[in-house]
FIZALUM-591207 format. One line per 4 residues: number of its first residue (from 1); for each residue x, y, z of C-alpha. Coordinates in steps of 0.5 Angstrom, whole numbers, always signed. Example, Ala and Ser with C-alpha at 12.3 -4.5 7.8 and 13.67 -1.06 7.14 Angstrom:
! FIZALUM-591207
1> +25,-9,+16 | +27,-2,+14
! end
This chain:
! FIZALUM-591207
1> -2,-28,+26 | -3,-22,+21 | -5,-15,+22 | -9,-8,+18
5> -5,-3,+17 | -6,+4,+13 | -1,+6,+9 | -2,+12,+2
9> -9,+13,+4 | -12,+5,+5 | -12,+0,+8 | -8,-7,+8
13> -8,-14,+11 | -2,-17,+11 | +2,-22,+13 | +8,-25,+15
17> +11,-27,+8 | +7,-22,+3 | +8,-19,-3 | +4,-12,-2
21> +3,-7,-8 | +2,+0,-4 | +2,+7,-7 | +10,+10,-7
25> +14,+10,-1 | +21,+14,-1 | +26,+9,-2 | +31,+5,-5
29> +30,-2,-7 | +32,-7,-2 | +31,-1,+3 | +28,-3,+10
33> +21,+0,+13 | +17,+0,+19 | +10,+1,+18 | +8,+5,+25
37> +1,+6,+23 | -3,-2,+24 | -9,-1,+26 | -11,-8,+28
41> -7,-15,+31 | -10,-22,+31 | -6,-27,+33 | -10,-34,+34
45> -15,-32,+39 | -11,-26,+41 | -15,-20,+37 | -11,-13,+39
49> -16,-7,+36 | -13,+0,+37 | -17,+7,+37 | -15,+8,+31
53> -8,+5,+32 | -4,+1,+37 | +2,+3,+41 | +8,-1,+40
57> +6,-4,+34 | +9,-5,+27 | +10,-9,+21 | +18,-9,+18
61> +18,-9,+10 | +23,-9,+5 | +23,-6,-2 | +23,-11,-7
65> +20,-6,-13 | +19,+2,-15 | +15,+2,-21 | +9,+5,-25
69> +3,+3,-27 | +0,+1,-33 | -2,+7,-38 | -9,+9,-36
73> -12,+13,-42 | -17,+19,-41 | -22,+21,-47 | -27,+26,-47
77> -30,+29,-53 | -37,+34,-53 | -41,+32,-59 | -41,+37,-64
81> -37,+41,-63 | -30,+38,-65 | -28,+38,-58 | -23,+32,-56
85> -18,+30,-51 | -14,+23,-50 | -9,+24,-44 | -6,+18,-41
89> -4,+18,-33 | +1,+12,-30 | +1,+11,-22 | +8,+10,-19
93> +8,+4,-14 | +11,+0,-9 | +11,-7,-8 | +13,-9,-1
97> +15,-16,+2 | +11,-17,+10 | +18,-19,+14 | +15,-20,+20
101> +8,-17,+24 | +11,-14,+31 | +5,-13,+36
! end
């Protein structure tokens, strides 16, 4: 059994005992979720397709990390004019474990 589900803007496929890293989501470590936003179920033969999601499904997760990224450096420069900037960005991120895929 799996499922796609949408959660930070893209979409994922999981499964019952995946590890999953998603964009941050509010809680603490061990927290428990529920992701209401599946937008397909697929058990054997049985394919549930929502139009966009499907009513009554959900996918529990837990926490198992809140972190950041690696540092992202950003450089631009315009030739002969002395111009330079280095910038760095790091991504906050949530790792999820897939707990079990209700439909």
């Amino acid at each position: 059994m799996y499922a796609i589900i949408r959660t930070g803007g893209k979409q994922y496929h999981v499964v019952a005992g995946d590890s999953l890293r998603v964009e941050k989501l509010a809680g603490n470590i061990g927290d428990s979720i529920t992701i209401d936003d599946v937008l397909m179920v697929t058990d054997g033969d049985d394919i549930k397709v929502g139009c966009p999601v499907l009513e009554g499904a959900k996918v529990n997760a837990k926490i198992i990390e809140q972190d950041r990224a690696k540092k992202v450096l950003v450089f631009k420069k315009k030739k002969r004019k002395g111009y330079q900037v280095m910038k760095g960005h790091r991504q906050s991120f949530t790792r999820l474990e897939i707990q079990d895929i209700q439909a």
